[in-house]
Backbone as CSV, one residue per row, in Angstrom:
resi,resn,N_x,N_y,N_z,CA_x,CA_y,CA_z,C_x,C_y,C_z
1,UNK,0.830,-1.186,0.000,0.000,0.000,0.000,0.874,1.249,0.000
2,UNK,0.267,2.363,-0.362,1.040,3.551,0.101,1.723,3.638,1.298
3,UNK,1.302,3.568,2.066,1.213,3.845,3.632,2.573,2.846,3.856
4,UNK,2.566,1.978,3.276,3.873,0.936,3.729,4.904,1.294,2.948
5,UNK,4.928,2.085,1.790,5.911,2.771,0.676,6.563,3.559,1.681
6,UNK,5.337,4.585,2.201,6.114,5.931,2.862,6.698,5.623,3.930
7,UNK,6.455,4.417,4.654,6.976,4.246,5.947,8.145,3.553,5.665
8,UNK,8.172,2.765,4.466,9.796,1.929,4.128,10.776,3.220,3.914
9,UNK,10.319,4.022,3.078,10.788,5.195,2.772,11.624,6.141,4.226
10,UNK,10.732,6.081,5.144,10.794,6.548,5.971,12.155,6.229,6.796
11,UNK,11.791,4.743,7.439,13.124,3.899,7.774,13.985,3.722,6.831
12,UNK,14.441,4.020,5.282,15.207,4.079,4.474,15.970,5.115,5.262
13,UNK,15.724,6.504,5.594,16.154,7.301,5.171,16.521,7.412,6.406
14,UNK,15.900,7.191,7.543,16.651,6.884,9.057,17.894,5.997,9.180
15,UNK,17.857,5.166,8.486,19.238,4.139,8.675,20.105,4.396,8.226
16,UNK,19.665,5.254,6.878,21.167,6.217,5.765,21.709,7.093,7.262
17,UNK,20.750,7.935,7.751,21.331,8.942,8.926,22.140,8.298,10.100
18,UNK,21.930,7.175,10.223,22.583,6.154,11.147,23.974,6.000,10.761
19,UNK,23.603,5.340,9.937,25.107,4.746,8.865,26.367,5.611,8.863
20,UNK,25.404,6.881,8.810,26.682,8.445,8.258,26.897,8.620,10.200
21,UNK,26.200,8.423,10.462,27.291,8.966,11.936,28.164,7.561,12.470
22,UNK,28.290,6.304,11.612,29.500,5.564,12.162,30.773,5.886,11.142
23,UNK,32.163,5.438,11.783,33.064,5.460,11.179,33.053,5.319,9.571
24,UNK,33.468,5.326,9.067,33.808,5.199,6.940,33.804,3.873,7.040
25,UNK,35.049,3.481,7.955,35.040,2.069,7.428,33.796,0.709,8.391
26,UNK,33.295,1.740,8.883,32.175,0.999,9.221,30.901,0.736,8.453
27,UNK,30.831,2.029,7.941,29.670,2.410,7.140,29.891,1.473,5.106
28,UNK,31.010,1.486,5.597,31.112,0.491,4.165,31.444,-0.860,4.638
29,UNK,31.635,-0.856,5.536,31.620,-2.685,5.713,30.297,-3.303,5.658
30,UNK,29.343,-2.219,6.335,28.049,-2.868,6.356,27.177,-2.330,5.171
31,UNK,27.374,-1.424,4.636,27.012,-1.031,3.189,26.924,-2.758,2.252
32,UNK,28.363,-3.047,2.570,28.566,-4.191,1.421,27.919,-5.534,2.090
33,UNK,27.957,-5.607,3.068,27.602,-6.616,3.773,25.808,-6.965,3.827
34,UNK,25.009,-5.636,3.643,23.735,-5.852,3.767,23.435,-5.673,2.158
35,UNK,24.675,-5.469,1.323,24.221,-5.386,-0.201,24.588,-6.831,-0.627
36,UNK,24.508,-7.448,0.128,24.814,-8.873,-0.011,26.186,-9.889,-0.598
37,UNK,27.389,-8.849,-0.394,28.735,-9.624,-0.566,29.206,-10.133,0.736
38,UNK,29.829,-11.207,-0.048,30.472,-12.284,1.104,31.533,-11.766,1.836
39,UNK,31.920,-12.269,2.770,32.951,-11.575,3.471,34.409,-12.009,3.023
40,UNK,34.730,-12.986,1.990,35.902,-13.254,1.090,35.922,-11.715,0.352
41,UNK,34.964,-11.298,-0.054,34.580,-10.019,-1.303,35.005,-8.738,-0.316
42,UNK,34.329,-8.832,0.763,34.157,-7.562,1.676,35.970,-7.110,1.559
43,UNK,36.861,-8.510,2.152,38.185,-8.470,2.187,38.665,-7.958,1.308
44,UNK,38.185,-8.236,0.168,39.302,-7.864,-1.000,39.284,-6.327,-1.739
45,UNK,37.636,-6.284,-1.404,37.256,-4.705,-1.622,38.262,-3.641,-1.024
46,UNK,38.075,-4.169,0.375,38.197,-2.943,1.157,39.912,-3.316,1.796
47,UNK,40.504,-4.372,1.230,42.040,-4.720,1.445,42.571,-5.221,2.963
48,UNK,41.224,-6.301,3.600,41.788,-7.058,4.607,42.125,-7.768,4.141
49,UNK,43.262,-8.088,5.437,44.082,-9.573,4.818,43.287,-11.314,4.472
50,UNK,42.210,-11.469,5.200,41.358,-12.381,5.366,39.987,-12.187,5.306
51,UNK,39.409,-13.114,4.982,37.744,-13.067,5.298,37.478,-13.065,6.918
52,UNK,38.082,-13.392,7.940,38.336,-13.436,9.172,38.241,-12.325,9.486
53,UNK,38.938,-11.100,9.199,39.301,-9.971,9.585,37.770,-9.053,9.069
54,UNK,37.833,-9.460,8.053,36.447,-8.550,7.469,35.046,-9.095,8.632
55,UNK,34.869,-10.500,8.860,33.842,-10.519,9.431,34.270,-9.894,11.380
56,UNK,35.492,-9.802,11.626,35.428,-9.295,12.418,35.427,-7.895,12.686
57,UNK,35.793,-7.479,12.108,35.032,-5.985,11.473,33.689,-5.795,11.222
58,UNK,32.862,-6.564,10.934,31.627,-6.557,10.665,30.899,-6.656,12.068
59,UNK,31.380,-7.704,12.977,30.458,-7.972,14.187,31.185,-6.710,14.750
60,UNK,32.425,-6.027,14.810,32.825,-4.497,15.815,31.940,-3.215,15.232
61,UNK,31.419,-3.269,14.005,30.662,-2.320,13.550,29.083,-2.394,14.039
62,UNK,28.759,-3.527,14.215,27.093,-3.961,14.557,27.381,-3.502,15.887
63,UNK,28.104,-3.889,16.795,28.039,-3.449,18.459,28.588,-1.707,17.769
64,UNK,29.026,-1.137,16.754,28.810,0.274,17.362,27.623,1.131,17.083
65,UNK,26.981,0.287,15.596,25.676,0.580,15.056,24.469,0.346,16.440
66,UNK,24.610,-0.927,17.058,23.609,-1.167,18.443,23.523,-0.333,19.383
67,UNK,24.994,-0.052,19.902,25.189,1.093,20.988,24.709,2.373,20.392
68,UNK,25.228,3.163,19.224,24.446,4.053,18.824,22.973,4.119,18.474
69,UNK,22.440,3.279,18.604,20.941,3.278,18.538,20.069,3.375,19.500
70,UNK,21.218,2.329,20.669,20.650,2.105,22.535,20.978,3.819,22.952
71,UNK,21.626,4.526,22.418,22.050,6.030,22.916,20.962,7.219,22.402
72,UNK,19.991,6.174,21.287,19.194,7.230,20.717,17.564,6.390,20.557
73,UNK,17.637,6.151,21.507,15.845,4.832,21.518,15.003,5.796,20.571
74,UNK,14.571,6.884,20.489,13.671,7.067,19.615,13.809,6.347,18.210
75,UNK,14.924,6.471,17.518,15.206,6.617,16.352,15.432,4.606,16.287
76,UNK,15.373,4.242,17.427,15.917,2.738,16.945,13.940,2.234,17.242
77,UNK,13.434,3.003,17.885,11.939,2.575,18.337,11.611,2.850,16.197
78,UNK,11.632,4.166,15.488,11.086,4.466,14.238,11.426,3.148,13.398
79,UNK,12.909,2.594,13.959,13.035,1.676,12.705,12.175,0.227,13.306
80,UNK,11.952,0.296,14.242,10.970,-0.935,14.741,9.722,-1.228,14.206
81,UNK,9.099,0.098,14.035,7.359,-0.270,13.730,7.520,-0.922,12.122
C-alpha cells in the first residue's frame, strides 16, 4: 500500500542517517555486507588480509551501530514499527 511505501521510505532514510554517523570504514563494511557480498569479497574490496578480519570488522561495527541506537531509543523505536 502507500502507507507501507512511505513508511519503508521513511526507515530508508533513518538508517542512511545512522550509517553516516559511524566510522567510513564501518559504514562500508556494512554497506557491502547488507548489499549482499560475502565476506571473502568484503576483504578484497576494502584490502583485509582475510575473510576473518572482514567478518570481524563486521560484528565491531554492529556493536557500534547497536550502541548508537541504545544512545538514541527514539530513532531505533522508528526503525521498529
Amino acid at each position: 500500500t502507500i502507507f507501507a511505501n512511505i513508511n519503508q521510505k521513511e526507515k530508508s532514510a533513518i538508517l542512511k542517517n545512522v550509517l553516516q554517523r559511524l566510522s567510513g570504514n564501518c559504514r562500508e563494511v556494512l554497506m557491502y555486507w547488507a548489499g549482499g557480498y560475502s565476506m571473502e569479497e568484503i576483504a578484497i574490496i576494502l584490502n583485509y588480509k582475510s575473510a576473518g578480519m572482514a567478518r570481524k570488522k563486521k560484528c565491531l561495527c554492529m556493536k557500534e551501530l547497536v550502541d548508537w541506537l541504545e544512545e538514541h531509543p527514539h530513532l531505533k523505536n522508528e526503525l521498529r514499527k
